[in-house]
Every structure is written in structure tokens, then in C-alpha cells.
MARTI-920303 format. One record per atom (N, C-alpha, C): atom name; x, y, z; residue in one letter. Coordinates in nm, 2 decimals. Example, Ala and Ser with C-alpha at 12.3 -4.5 7.8 and 13.67 -1.06 7.14 Angstrom:
2
> N; 1.32; -0.57; 0.78; a
> CA; 1.23; -0.45; 0.78; a
> C; 1.32; -0.33; 0.78; a
> N; 1.28; -0.22; 0.71; s
> CA; 1.37; -0.11; 0.71; s
> C; 1.29; 0.00; 0.79; s
***
This chain:
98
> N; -0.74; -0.07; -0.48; x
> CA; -0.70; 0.01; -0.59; x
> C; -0.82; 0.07; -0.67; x
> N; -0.91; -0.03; -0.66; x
> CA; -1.09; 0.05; -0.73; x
> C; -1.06; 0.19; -0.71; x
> N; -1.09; 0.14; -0.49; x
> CA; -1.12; 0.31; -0.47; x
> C; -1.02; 0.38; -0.53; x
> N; -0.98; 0.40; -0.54; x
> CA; -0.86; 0.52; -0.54; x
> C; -0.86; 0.56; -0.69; x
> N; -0.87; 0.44; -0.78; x
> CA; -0.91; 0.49; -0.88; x
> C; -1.02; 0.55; -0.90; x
> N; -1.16; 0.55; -0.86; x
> CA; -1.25; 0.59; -0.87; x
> C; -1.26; 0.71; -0.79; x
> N; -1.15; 0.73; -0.72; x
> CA; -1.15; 0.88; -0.64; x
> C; -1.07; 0.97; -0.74; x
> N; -0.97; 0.91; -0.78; x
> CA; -0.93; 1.03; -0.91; x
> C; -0.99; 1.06; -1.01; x
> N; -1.05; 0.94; -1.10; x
> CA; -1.14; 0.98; -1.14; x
> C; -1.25; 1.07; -1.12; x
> N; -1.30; 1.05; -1.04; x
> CA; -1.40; 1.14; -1.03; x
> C; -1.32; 1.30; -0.94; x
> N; -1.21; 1.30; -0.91; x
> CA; -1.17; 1.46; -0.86; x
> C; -1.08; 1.49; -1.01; x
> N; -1.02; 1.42; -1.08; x
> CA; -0.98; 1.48; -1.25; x
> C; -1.07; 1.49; -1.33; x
> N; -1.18; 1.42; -1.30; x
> CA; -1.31; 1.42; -1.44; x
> C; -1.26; 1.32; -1.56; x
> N; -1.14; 1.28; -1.53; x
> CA; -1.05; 1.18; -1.63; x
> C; -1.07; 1.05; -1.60; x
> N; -1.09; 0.91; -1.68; x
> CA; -1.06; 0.78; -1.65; x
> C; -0.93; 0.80; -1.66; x
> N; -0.87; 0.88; -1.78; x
> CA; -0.75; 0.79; -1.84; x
> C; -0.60; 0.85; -1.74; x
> N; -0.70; 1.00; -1.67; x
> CA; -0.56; 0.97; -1.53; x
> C; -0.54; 0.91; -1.46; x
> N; -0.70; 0.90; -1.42; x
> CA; -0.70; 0.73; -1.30; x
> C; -0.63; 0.64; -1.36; x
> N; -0.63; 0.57; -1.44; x
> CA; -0.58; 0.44; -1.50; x
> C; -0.42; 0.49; -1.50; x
> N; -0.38; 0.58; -1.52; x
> CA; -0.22; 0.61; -1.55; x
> C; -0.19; 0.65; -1.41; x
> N; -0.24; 0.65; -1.32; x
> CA; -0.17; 0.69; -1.18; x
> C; -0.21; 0.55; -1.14; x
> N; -0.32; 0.47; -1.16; x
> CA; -0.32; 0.35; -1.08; x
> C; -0.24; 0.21; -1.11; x
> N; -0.18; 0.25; -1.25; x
> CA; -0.08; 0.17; -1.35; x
> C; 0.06; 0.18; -1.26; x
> N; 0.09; 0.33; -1.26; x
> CA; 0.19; 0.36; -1.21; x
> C; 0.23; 0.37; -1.08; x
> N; 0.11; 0.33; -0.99; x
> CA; 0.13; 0.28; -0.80; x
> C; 0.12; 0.14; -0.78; x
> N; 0.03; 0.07; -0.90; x
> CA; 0.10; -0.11; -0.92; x
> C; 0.23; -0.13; -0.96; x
> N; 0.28; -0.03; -1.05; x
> CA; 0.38; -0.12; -1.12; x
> C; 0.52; -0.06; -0.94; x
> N; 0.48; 0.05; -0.91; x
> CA; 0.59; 0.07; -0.81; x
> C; 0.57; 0.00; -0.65; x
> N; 0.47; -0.06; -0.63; x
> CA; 0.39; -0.17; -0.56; x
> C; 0.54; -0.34; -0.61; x
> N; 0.51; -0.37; -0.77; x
> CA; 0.57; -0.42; -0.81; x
> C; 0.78; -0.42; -0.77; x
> N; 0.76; -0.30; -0.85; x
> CA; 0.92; -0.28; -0.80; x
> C; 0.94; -0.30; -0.67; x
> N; 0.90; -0.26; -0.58; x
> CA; 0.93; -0.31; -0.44; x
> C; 0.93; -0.43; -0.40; x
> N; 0.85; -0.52; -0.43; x
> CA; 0.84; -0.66; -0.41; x
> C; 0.99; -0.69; -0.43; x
> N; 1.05; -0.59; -0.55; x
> CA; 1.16; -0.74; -0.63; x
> C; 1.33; -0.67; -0.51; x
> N; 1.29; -0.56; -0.47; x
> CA; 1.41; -0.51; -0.38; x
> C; 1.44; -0.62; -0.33; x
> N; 1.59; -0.66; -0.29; x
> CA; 1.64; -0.76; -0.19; x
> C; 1.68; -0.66; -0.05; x
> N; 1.65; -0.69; 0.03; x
> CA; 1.63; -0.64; 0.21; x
> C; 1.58; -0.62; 0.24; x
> N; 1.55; -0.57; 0.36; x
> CA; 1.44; -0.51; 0.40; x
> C; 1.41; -0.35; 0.38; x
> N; 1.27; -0.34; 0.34; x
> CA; 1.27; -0.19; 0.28; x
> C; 1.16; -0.15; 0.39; x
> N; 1.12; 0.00; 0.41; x
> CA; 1.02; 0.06; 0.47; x
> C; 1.07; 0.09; 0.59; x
> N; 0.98; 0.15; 0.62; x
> CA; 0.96; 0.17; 0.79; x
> C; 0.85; 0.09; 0.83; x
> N; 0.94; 0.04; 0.94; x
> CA; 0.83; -0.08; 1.08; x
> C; 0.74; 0.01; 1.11; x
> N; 0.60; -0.07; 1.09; x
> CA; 0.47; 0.02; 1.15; x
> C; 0.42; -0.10; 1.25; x
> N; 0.45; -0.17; 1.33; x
> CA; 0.40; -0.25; 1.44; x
> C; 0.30; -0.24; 1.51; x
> N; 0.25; -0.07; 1.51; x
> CA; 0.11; -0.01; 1.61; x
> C; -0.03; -0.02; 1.47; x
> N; 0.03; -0.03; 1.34; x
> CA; -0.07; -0.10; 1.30; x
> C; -0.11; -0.22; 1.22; x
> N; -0.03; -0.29; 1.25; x
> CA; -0.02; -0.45; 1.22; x
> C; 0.07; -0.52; 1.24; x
> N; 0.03; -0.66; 1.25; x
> CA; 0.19; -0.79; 1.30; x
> C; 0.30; -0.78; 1.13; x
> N; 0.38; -0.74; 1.20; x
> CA; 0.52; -0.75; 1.10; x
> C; 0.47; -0.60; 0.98; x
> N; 0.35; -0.52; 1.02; x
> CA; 0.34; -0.42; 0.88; x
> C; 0.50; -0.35; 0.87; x
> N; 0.49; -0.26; 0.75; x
> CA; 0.64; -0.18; 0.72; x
> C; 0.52; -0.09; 0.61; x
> N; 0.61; 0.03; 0.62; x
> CA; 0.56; 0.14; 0.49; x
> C; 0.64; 0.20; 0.43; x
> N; 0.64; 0.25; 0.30; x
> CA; 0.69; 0.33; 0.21; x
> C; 0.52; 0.38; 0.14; x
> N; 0.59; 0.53; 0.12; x
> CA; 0.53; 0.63; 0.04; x
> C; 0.50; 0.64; -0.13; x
> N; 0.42; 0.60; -0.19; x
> CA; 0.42; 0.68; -0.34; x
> C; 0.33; 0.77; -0.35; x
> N; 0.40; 0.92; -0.40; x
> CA; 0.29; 0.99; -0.39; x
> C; 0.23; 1.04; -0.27; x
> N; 0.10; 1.09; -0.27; x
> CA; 0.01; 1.07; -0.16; x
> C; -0.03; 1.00; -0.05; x
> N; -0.02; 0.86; -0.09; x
> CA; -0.06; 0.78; -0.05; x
> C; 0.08; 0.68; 0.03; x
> N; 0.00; 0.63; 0.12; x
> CA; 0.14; 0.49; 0.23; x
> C; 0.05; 0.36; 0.19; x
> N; 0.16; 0.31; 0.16; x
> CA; 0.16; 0.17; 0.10; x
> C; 0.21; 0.09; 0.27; x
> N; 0.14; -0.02; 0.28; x
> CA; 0.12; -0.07; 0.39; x
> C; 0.17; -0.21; 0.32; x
> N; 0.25; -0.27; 0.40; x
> CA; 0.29; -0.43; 0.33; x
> C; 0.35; -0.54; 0.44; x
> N; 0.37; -0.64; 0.42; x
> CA; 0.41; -0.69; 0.48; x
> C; 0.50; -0.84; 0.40; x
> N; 0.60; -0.90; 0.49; x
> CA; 0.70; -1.00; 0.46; x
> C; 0.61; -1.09; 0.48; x
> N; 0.63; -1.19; 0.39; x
> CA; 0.62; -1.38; 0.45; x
> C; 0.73; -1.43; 0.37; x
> N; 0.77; -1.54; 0.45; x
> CA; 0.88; -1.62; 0.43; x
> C; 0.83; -1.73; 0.39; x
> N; 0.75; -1.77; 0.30; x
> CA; 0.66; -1.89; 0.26; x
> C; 0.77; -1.97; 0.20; x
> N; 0.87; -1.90; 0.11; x
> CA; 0.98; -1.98; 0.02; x
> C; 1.11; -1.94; 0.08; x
> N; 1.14; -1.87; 0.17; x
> CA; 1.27; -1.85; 0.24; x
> C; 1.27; -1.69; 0.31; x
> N; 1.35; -1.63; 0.34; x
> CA; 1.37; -1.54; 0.39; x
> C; 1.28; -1.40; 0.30; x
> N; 1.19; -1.36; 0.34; x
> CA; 1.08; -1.26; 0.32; x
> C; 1.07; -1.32; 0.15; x
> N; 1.04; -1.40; 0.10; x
> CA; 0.98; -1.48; -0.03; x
> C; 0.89; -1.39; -0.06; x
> N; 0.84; -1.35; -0.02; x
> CA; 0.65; -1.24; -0.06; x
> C; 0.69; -1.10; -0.01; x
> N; 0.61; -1.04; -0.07; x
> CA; 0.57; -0.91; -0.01; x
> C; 0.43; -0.92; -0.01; x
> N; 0.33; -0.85; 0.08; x
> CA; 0.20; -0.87; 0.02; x
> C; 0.17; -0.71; 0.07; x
> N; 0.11; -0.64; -0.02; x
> CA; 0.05; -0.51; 0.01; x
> C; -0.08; -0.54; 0.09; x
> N; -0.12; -0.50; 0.17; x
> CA; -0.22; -0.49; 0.24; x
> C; -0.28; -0.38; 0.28; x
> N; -0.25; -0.23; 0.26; x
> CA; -0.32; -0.14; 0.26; x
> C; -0.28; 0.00; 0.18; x
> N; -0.36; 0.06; 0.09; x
> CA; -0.31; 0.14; 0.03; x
> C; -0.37; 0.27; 0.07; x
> N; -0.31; 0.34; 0.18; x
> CA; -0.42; 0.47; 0.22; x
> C; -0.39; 0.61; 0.17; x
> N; -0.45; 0.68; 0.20; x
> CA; -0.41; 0.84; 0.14; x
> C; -0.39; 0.88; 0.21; x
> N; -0.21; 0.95; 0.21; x
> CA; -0.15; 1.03; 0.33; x
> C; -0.21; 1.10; 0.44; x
> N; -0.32; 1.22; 0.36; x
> CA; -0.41; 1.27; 0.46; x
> C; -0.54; 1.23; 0.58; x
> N; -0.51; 1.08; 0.54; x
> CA; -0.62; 1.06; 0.66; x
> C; -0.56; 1.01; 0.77; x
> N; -0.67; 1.01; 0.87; x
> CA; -0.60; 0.97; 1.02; x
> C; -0.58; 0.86; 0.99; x
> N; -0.46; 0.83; 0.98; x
> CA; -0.43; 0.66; 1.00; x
> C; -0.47; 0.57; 1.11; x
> N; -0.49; 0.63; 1.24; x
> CA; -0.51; 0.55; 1.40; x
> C; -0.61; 0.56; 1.37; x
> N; -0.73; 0.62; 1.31; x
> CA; -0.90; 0.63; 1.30; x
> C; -0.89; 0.51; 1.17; x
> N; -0.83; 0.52; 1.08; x
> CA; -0.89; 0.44; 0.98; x
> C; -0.83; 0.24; 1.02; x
> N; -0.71; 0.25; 1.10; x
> CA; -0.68; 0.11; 1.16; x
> C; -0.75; 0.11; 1.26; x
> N; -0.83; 0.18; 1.34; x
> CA; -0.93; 0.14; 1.44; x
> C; -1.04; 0.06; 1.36; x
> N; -1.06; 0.17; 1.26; x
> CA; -1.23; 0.15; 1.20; x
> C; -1.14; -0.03; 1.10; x
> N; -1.10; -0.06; 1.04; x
> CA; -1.02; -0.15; 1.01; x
> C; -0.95; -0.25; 1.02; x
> N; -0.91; -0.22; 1.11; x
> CA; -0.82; -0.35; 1.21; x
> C; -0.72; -0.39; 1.12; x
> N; -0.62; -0.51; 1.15; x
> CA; -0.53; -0.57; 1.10; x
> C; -0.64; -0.70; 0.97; x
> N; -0.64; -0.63; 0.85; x
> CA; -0.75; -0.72; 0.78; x
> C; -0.63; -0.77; 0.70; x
> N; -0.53; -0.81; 0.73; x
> CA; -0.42; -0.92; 0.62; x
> C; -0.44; -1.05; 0.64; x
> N; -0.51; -1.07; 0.73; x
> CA; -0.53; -1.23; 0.74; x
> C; -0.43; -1.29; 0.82; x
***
């Protein structure tokens, strides 16, 4: 989330849009967590169990655990900008969710 803020920042010349666009990709980060089912599209070619949805520009990368019962977590694990190669940046990257 740094980068990203530090990339608007510096392409608006604004902190205070960074901060209001990175307020508003946590808090929708958030809302998704609390959905009941399964949400996103299965991305399998770049991680075990990943799924994505879109805010904005950017694909939100996440994943389920069932630590307290049937998908109990969501954990975000990658927030990238639409426009980049995604097969170049999960090469350069790998599956870093642990």
C-alpha cells in the first residue's frame, strides 16, 4: 500500500489524494473480507487458492483460509496495477503469501 501511495503521490503532486485513494482501496479491501461466499475470479496460474477482484486500476489478489471454519480470513496478498504484466511481475515475485 506504501508503494502505491507513494506512486500517486508523486504522479498528483498531492499527499492528500494518496491518502484518500489509499483509505478508500483498504476500506474496499475491507468490505470484501466481510462478503459471505465466494467472491472473485480463481487465478490458480498465479498462486495456491489466489482469486481477484478489481478496484479501480488496480487487481487485488487474495486468498481464503479456513483457520475458523469455512473461508474465516481473507488475506490480500497482492495489490498490483492493472497495467502491468502480471506473468512478468509473478515470475519476478513468485507466490510470496507464505
Amino acid at each position: 500500500m506504501f508503494d502505491i501511495a507513494t506512486y500517486i503521490e508523486s504522479e498528483s503532486a498531492s499527499r492528500a489524494v494518496a491518502e484518500r485513494f489509499t483509505d478508500r482501496l483498504t476500506d474496499y479491501c475491507e468490505q470484501i473480507a466481510r462478503l459471505s461466499g465466494l467472491i472473485g475470479r480463481a487465478r490458480p496460474e498465479y498462486g495456491h487458492n489466489y482469486r481477484s477482484v478489481t478496484y479501480s486500476s488496480y487487481v487485488i489478489f487474495f486468498r481464503y483460509a479456513d483457520e475458523d471454519g469455512l473461508r474465516s480470513h481473507l488475506y490480500v496478498v497482492h495489490i498490483i496495477h492493472g497495467a502491468r504484466d502480471l506473468d512478468a511481475y509473478f515470475i519476478q515475485h513468485g507466490d510470496e503469501s507464505g
